[in-house]
PAKOLTOR-268371 format. One record per residue (C-alpha): x, y, z. Coordinates in steps of 0.02 Angstrom, whole numbers. Each point is the difference from the previous one (the first is absolute). Layout:
PT   east  north     up
PT      X      Y      Z
...
! end
This chain:
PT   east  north     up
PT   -340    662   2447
PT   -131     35   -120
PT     34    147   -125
PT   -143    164     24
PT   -118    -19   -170
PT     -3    164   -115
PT   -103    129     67
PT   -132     76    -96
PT    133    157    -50
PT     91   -132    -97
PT   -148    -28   -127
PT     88    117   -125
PT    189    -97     18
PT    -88   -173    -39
PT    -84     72   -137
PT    176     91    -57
PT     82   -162     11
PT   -129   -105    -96
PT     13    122   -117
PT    181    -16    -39
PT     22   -175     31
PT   -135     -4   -144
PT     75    127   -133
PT    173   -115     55
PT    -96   -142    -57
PT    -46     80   -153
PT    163     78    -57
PT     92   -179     61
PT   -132    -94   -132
PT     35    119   -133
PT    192     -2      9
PT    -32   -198     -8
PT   -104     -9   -138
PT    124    120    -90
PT    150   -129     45
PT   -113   -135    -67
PT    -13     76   -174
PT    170    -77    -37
PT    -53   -182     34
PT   -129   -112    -71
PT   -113    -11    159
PT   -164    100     63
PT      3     85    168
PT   -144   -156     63
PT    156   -125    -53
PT    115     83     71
PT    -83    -15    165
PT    -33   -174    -36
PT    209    -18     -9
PT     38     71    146
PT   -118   -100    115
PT     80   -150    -91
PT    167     57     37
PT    -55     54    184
PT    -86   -148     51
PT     53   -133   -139
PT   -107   -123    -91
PT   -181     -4     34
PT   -181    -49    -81
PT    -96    122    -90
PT   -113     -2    122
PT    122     55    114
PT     41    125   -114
PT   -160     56    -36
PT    -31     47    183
PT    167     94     18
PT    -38    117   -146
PT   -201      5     34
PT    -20    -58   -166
PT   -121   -130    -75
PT     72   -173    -19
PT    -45     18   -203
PT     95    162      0
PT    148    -61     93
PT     -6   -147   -121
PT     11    119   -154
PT    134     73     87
PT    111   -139      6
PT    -53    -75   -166
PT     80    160    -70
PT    149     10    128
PT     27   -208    -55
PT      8     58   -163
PT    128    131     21
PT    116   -148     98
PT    -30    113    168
PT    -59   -155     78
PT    -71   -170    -16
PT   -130   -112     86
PT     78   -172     93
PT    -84   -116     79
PT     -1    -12    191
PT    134   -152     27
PT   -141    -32    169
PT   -146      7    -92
PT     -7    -16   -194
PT   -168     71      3
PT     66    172     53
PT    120     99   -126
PT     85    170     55
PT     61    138    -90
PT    200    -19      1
PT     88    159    -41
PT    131    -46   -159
PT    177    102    -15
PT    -66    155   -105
PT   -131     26    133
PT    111      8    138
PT    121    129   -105
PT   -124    104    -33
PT    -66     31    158
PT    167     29     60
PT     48    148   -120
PT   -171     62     23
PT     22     10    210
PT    177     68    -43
PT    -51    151   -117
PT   -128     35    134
PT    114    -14    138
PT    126    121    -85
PT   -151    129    -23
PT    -28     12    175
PT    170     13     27
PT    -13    131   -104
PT   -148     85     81
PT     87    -13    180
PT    156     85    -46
PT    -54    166     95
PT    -68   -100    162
PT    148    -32    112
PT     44   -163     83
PT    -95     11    145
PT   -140     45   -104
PT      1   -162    -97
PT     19   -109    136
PT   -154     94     86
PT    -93    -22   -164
PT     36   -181      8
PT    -49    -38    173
PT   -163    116    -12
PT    -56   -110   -156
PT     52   -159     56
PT   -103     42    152
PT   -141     36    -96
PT     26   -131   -133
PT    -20   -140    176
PT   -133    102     92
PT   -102    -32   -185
PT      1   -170      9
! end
């Protein structure tokens, strides 16, 4: 059974909701870059880290495309991030030709306090919203999240 489309009287609730999902964006990028000020990363690497801890080692290429970033810039990136022992570049055991970005120990801890501070601030935030709430919140945006890609 196919669900009815919004009707033109909904115009005003999409826009409502686009709104807020994009002020959400906005205040969830700020709070981030305000729990980054503690560590020795930029915002762009920190994004960088958590595909690497997502989706594990992969080319700069690869990398490039996730973060719609030149393959120079991503290079940068992880010349700096190298630097800093956040990760390294091994050669492909398959193919010696190809070397991925491995994320090293520090990396890894990073992102893991990082995800955890922001974790306990929306915890924080959701303290008035009651169970049933939260679990409506997460279904709503996990449907949303799927019907996206």
């Amino acid at each position: 059974m196919e669900r009815e489309t919004p009707q033109k009287a909904s115009v005003d609730i999409i826009a409502n909701i686009e709104k807020d999902l994009r002020y959400i964006s906005g205040i969830i990028k700020q709070k981030g870059r305000e729990m980054l000020s503690n560590y020795k990363i930029t915002p762009p690497q920190f994004v960088a880290l958590q595909w690497l801890f997502e989706d594990g080692d992969m080319t700069i290429g690869e990398l490039s495309n996730k973060m719609y970033l030149a393959c120079s810039t991503t290079t940068d990136l992880v010349d700096r991030m190298e630097k800093n022992l956040l990760v390294e570049r091994v050669k492909d055991p398959n193919d010696r030709r190809v070397v991925r970005i491995h994320l090293l120990e520090e990396g890894k801890r990073i992102i893991d306090e990082v995800i955890k501070k922001r974790q306990g601030y929306l915890d924080e935030i959701l303290k008035n919203f009651s169970m049933d709430e939260i679990l409506l919140l997460q279904s709503c945006l996990s449907q949303l999240h799927q019907e996206m890609r």
